[in-house]
GUSE-661900 format. One line per 3 residues: their letters; for each residue x, y, z of C-alpha. Coordinates in steps of 0.1 Angstrom, whole numbers, plus 5000, padded with zeros to 4 digits. Example, Ala and Ser with C-alpha at 12.3 -4.5 7.8 and 13.67 -1.06 7.14 Angstrom:
2
AS = 5123,4955,5078  5137,4989,5071;
This chain:
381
XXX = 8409,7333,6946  8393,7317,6975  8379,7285,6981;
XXX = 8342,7297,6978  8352,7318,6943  8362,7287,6930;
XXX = 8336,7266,6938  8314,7290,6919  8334,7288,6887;
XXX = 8334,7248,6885  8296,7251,6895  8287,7272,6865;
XXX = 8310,7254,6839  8297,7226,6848  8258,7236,6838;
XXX = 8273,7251,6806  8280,7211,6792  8254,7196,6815;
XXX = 8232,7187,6789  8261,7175,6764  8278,7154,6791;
XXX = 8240,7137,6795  8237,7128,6760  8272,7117,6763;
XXX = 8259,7092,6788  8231,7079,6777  8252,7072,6741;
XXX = 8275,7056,6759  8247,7031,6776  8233,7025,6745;
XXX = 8268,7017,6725  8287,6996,6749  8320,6982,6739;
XXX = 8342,6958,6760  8373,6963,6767  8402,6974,6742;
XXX = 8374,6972,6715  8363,7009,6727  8368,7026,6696;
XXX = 8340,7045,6695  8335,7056,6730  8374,7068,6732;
XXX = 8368,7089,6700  8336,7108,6719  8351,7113,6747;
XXX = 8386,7128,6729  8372,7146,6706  8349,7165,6735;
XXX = 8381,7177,6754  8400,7185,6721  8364,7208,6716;
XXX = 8372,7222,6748  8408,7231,6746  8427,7202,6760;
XXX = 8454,7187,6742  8446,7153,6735  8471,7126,6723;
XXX = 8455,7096,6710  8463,7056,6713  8482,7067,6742;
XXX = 8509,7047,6757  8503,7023,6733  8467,7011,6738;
XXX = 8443,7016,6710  8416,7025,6729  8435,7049,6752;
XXX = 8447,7085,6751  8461,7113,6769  8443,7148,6775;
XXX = 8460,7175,6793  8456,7214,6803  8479,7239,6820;
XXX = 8510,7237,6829  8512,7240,6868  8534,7228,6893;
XXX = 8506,7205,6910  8502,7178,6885  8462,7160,6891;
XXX = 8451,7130,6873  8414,7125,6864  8406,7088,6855;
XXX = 8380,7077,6827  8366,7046,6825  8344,7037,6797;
XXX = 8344,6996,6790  8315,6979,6793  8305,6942,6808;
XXX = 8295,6915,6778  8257,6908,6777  8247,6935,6807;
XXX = 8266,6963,6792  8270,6991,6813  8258,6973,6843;
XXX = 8289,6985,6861  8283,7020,6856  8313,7030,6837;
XXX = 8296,7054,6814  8289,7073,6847  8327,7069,6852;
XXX = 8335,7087,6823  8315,7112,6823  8318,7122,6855;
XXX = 8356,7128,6851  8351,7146,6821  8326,7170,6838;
XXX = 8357,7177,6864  8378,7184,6838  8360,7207,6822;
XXX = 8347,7226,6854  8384,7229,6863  8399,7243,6828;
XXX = 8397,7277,6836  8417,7276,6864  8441,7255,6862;
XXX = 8465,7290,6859  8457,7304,6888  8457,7274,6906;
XXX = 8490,7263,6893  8476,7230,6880  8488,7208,6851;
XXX = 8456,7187,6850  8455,7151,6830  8426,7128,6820;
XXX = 8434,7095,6809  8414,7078,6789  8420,7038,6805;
XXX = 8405,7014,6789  8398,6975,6798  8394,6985,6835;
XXX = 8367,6951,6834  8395,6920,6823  8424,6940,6807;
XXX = 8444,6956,6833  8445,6995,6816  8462,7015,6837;
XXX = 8480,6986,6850  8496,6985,6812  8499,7022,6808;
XXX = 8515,7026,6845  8546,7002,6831  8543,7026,6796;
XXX = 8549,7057,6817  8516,7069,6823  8510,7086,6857;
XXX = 8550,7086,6870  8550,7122,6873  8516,7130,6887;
XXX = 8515,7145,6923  8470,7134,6930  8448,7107,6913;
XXX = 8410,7106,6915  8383,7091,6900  8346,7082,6909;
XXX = 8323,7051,6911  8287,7045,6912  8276,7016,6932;
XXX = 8249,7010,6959  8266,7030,6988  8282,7060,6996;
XXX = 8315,7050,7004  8346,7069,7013  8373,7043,7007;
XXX = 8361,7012,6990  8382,6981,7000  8389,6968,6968;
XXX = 8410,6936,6964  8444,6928,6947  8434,6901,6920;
XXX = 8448,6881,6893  8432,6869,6865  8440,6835,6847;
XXX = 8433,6819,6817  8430,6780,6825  8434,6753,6801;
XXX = 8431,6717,6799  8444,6689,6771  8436,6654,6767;
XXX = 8426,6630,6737  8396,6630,6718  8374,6595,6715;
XXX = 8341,6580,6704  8328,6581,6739  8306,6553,6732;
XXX = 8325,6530,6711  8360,6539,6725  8361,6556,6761;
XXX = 8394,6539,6768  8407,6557,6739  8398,6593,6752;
XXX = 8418,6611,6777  8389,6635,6790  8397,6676,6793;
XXX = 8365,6679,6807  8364,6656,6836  8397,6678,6843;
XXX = 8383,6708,6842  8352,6698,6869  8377,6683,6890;
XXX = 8396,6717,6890  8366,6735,6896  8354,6708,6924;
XXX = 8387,6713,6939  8389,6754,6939  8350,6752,6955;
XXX = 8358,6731,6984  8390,6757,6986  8368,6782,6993;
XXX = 8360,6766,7029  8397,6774,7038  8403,6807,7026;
XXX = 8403,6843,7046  8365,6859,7045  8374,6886,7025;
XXX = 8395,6864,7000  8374,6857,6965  8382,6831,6943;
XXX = 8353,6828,6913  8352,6812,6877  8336,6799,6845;
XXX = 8338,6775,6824  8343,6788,6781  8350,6760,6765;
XXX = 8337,6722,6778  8335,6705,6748  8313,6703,6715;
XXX = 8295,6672,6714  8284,6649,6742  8289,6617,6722;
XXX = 8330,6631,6716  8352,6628,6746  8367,6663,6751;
XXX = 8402,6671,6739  8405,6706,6752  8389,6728,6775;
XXX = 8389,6761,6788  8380,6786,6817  8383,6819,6834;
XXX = 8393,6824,6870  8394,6856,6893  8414,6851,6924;
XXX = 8415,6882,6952  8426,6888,6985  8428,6919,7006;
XXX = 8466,6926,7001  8485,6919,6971  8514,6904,6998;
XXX = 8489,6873,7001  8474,6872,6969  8509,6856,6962;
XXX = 8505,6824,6984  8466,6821,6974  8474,6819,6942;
XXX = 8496,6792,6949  8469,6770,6960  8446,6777,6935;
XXX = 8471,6770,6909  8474,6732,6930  8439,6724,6924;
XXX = 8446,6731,6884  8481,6711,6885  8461,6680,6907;
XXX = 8432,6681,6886  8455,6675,6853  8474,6648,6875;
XXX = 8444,6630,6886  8431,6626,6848  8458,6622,6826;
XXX = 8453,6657,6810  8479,6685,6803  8470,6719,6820;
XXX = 8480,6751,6811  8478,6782,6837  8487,6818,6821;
XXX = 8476,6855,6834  8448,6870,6814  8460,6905,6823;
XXX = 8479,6921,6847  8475,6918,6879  8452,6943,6903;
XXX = 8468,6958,6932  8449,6965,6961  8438,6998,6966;
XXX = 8454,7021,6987  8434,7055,6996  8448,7088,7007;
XXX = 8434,7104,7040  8445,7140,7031  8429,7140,6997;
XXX = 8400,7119,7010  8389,7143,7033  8386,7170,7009;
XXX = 8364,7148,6990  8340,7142,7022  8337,7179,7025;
XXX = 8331,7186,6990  8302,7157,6990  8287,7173,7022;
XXX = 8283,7206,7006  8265,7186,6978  8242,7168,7004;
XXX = 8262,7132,7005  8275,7117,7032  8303,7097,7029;
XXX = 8312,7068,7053  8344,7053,7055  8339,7012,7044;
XXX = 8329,6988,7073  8351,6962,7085  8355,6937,7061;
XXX = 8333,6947,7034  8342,6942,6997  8341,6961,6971;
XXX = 8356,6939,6944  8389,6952,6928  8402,6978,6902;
XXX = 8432,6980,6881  8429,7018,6898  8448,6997,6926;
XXX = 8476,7001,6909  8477,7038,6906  8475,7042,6943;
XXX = 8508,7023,6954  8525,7052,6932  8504,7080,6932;
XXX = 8483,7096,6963  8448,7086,6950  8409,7083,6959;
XXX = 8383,7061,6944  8352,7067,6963  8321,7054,6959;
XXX = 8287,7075,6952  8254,7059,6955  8229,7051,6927;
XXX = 8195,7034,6937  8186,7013,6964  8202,6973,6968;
XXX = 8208,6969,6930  8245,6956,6931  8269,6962,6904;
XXX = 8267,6936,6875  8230,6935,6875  8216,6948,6843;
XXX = 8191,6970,6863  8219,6987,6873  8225,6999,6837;
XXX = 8191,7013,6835  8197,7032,6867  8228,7049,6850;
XXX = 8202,7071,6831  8177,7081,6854  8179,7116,6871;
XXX = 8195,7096,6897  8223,7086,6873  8226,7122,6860;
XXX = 8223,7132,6900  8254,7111,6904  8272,7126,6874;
XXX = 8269,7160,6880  8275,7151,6917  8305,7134,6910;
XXX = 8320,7158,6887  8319,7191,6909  8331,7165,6936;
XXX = 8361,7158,6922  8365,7194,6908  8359,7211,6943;
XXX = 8387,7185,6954  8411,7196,6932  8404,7229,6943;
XXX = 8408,7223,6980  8443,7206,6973  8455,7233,6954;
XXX = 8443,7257,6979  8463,7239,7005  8490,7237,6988;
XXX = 8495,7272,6983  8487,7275,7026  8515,7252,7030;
XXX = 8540,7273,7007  8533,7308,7024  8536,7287,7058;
């Protein structure tokens, strides 16, 4: 079958679940679930690829909310990635309903010829993509170790080729002291709070000596409970992100002085633990990449490759690429609403969203095609 045949097939099979994958969308926007608490969206989006003869194996790799569907049993072994957490209070603001539905439409465009193609095809389910680390935790389960390709989508404001996203860690920070009467005993009170703005004093003037595309961003979840009770404990939530993983190492040293100084300077105890695992930066393969620009020009996109030192935040999808060849593009939706802004949600399910899913979808699909075909080309050379 040639290229054009192919292209055909995905094209049609596609239009026979359009409408299904569109409901499956908009349910998703209006159900969000954070991550590892995605019960629900997990089960739909399972059960759909059980419906449609994949063999699906549930609380994969140990996570709950994860799972396992697979068709075929050919020599090139692809991985389609799902995404389906959402964001607390803005929901699906990041467009990860779009994610997974967009890799299920591949999947399903793909089935019927994953024979002669000599595909084994894979979606993972991978859940906590947000603050949990997924694929980072089902990478050390065995997830992805024999896979040959790796792709997945992501809408955003740009069309973007290869997104420079960031390795990152994530910490959980933590401050003890003594609770007082802060009016009738200060001097009794050892204050977790005046640690905690020191630390976060200290990591802000940071920022003036760090590399341009270095992040380093937090909050504060727990300062206290009364203003008339000196603080005893105190808690917060730090991202920290460079452009290599190499010197995420030595950043995170600093930042982890400004915690240690701040607990110094204020009698406190501090505490300083990963959250999650940590994000590699993402590492994008040419060969599979240009496949995926010539699939989006046949479907009127552009693609650009990412401008010098722009950032596009960071994924746990990192991780996938330092052991698998693997794309992440970017596909636009609207125009200058950033990801994270709850307009961004509402865009999800406009025909522009369902623009970008069907987009995405035969994107992907065509990919996989072109790889396959190439493949084959290289064996008969």
């Amino acid at each position: 079958m040639g290229g054009q045949a192919a292209y055909d097939v995905v094209r049609e099979r596609y239009e026979d679940v359009r409408s299904d994958l569109e409901a499956m969308n908009g349910w998703l926007f209006e159900n969000p679930e954070t991550g590892y608490e995605e019960h629900r969206a997990c089960g739909l989006l399972a059960d759909f690829l059980a419906g449609h003869g994949f063999e699906v194996t549930p609380k994969a790799y140990g996570l709950e909310t994860a799972f396992r569907a697979t068709i075929g049993s050919g020599r090139l072994k692809v991985a389609l990635c799902a995404e389906y957490d959402a964001l607390p209070v803005v929901g699906h603001a990041c467009g990860h309903n779009l994610i997974a539905t967009t890799a299920l439409g591949a999947a399903h465009a793909l089935a019927p010829l994953v024979g002669e193609l000599d595909v084994t095809l894979t979606l993972y389910g991978t859940p906590g993509e947000e603050n949990r680390g997924g694929k980072a935790e089902m990478l050390a389960a065995g997830a992805f170790k024999d896979d040959d390709l790796a792709l997945m989508v992501h809408p955003a404001p740009v069309d973007v080729l290869d997104p420079g996203f960031l390795a990152m860690a994530h910490l959980d920070v933590g401050f003890g002291g003594v609770a007082s009467h802060a009016a009738m005993a200060p001097d009794k009170g050892v204050n977790a709070l005046d640690a905690m703005v020191n630390a976060y004093v200290a990591v802000s003037l940071l920022r003036q000596q760090i590399p341009d595309d270095a992040r380093i961003h937090g909050v504060i979840t727990e300062g206290g409970e009364s203003a008339n009770v000196i603080p005893a404990a105190t808690r917060s939530e730090w991202y920290v992100r460079a452009r290599r993983s190499s010197t995420l190492v030595g950043l995170l040293e600093r930042v982890e002085q400004c915690f240690l100084g701040a607990a110094q300077a204020t009698g406190c105890t501090s505490s300083v633990e990963s959250a999650a695992p940590a994000y590699d930066d993402l590492v994008t393969d040419p060969v599979l990449s240009s496949y995926f620009r010539d699939a989006a020009a046949r479907h009127g996109r552009t693609m650009r490759p990412a401008h010098l030192g722009e950032v596009h935040g960071s994924s746990d999808m990192g991780n996938v690429s330092k052991v698998v060849p693997t794309i992440h593009p970017l596909l636009a939706l609207g125009e200058g609403v950033p990801n994270h802004d709850p307009r961004f949600a509402e865009l999800t399910i406009t025909d522009d969203g369902h623009r970008l899913l069907r987009d995405g979808a035969m994107m992907m699909a065509e990919t996989i095609v072109d790889a396959a075909l190439a493949r084959y080309r290289s064996a008969d050379d």
